[in-house]
C-alpha beads as a LAMMPS data file, in Angstrom:
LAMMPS data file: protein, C-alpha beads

127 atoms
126 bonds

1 atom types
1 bond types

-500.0 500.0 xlo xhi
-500.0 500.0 ylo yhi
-500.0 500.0 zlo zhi

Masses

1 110.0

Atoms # bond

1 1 1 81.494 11.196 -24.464
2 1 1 78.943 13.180 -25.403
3 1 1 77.350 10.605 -27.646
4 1 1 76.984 8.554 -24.515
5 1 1 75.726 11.234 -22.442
6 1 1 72.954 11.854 -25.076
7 1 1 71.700 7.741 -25.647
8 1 1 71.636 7.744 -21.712
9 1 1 69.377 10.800 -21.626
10 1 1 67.095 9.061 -24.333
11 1 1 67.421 5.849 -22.768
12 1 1 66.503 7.479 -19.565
13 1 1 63.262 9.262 -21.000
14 1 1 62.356 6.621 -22.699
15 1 1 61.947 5.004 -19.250
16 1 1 60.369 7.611 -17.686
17 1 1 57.795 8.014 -20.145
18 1 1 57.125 3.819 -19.434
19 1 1 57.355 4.351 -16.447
20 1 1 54.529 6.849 -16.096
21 1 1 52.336 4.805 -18.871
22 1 1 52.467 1.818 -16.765
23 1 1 51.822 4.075 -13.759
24 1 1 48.554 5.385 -15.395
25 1 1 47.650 2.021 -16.334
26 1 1 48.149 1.211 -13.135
27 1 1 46.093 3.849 -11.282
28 1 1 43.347 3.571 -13.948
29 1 1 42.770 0.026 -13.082
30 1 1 43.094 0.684 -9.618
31 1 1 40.215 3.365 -9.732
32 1 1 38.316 1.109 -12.019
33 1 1 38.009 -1.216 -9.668
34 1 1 37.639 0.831 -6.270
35 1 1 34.915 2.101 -8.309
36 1 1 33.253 -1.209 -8.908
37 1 1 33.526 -1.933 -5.356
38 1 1 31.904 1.063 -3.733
39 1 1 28.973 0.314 -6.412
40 1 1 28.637 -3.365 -5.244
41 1 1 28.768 -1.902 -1.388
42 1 1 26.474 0.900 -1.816
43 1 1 24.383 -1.939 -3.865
44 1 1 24.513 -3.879 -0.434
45 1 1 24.321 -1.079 1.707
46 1 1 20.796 -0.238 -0.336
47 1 1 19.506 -4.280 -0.316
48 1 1 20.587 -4.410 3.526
49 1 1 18.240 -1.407 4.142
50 1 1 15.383 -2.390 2.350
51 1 1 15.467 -5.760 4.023
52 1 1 15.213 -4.389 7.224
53 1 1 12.368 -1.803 6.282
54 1 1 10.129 -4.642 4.771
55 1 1 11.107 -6.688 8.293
56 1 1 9.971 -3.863 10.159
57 1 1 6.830 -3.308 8.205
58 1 1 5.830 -7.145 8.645
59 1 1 6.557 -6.616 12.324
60 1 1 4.793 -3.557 12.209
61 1 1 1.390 -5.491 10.427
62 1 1 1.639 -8.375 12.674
63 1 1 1.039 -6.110 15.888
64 1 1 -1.649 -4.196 14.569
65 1 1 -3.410 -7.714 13.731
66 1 1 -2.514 -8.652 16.802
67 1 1 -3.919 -5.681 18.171
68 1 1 -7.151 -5.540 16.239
69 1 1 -7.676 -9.318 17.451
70 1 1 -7.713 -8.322 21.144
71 1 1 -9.898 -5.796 20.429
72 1 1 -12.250 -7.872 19.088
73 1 1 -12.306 -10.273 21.663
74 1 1 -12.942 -7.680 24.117
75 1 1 -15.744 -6.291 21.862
76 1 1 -17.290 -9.374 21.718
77 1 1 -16.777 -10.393 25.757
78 1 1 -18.671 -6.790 25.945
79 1 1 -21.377 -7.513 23.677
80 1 1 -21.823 -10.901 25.389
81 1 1 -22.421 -9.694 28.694
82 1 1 -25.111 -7.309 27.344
83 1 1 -28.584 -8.129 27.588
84 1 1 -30.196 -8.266 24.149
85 1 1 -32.745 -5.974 23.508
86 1 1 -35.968 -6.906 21.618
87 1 1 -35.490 -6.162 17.767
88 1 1 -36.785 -2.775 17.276
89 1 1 -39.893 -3.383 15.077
90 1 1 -40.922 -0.414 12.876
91 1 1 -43.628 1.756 13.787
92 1 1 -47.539 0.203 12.319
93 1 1 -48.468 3.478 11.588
94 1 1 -45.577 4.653 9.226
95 1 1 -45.682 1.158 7.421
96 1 1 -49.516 1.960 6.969
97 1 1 -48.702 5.950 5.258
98 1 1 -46.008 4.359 3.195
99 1 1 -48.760 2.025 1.833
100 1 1 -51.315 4.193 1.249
101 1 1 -49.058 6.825 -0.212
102 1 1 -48.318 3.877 -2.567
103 1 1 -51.901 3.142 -3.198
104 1 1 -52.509 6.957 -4.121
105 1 1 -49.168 7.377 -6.509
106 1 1 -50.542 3.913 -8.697
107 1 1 -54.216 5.436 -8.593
108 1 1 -53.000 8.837 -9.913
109 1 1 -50.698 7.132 -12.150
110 1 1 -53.485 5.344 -13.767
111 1 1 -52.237 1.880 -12.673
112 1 1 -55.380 1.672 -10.383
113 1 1 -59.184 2.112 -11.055
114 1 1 -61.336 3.736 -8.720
115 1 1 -62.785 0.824 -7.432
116 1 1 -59.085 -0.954 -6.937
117 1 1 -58.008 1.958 -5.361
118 1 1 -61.059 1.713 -2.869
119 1 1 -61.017 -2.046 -2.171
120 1 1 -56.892 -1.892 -1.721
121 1 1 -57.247 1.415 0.618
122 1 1 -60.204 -0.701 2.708
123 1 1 -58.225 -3.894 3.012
124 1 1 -55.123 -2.077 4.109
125 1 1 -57.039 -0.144 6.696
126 1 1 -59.177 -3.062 7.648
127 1 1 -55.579 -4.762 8.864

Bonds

1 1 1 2
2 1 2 3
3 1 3 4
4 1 4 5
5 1 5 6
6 1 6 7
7 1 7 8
8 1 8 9
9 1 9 10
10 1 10 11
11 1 11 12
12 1 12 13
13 1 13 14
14 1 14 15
15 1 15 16
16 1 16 17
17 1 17 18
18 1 18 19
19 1 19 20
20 1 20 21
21 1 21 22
22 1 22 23
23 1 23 24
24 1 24 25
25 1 25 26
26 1 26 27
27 1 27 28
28 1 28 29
29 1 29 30
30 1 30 31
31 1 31 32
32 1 32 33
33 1 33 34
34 1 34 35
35 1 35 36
36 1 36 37
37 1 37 38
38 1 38 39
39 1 39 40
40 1 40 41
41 1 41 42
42 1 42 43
43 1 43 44
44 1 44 45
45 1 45 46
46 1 46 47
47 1 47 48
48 1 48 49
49 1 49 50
50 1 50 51
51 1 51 52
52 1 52 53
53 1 53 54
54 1 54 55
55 1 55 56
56 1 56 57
57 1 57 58
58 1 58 59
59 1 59 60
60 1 60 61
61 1 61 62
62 1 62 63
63 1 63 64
64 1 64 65
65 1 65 66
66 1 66 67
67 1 67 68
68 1 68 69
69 1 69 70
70 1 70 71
71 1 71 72
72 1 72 73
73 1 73 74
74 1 74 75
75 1 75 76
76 1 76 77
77 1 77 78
78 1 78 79
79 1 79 80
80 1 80 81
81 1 81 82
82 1 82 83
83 1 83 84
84 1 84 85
85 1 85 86
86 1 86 87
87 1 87 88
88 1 88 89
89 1 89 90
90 1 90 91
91 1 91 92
92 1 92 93
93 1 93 94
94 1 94 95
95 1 95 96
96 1 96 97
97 1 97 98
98 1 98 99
99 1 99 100
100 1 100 101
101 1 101 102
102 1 102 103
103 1 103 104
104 1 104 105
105 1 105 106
106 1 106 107
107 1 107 108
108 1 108 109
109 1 109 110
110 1 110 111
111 1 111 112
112 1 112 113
113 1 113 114
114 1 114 115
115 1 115 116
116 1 116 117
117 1 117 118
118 1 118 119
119 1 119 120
120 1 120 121
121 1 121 122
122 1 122 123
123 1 123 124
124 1 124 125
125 1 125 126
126 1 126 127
């Protein structure tokens, strides 16, 4: 009897112990894949987000344009109604100085002669 007693125990543990391998195996694969599929969801999760954050930045873009265009067209309803001023025309005099300060830099520059320097400072004060 105890012979028998003895191959059951060893037949026993020897099931056990397969029993529990193909239990890891099991649970390994398990996790393996649970694994794989929070990646891919988180992966979606991430894609879904960014989709919606570029969609909200073209919507964002498109009312500013659309903004900037109404402001324009009031801007340029404004600038309509406006009378139009004369075109401010610079001052004779200060076109005159900047001449003749011209006329004295080439003349001390050597660039001029005296008598250049004469005849150009008489025809620009002559009109």
């Amino acid at each position: 009897m105890r012979a028998r007693r003895v191959v059951r125990r060893r037949v026993v543990g020897r099931s056990l112990i397969g029993a529990a391998a193909t239990t890891a195996v099991v649970v390994g694969t398990a996790g393996a894949v649970s694994g794989a599929q929070q990646r891919k969801a988180v992966q979606q999760q991430a894609a879904f987000q960014q989709q919606a954050a570029e969609q909200q930045q073209l919507a964002d873009l498109q009312a500013n344009q659309a903004a900037l265009a109404q402001q324009q067209a009031v801007l340029a309803q404004q600038q309509a109604m406006q009378p139009q001023a004369p075109a401010a025309t610079p001052a004779a005099g200060t076109d005159m100085m900047a001449q003749l300060q011209q006329l004295v830099q080439l003349h001390e520059a050597g660039a001029l002669t005296d008598e250049e320097f004469t005849a150009a400072k008489q025809k620009l004060l002559a009109g």
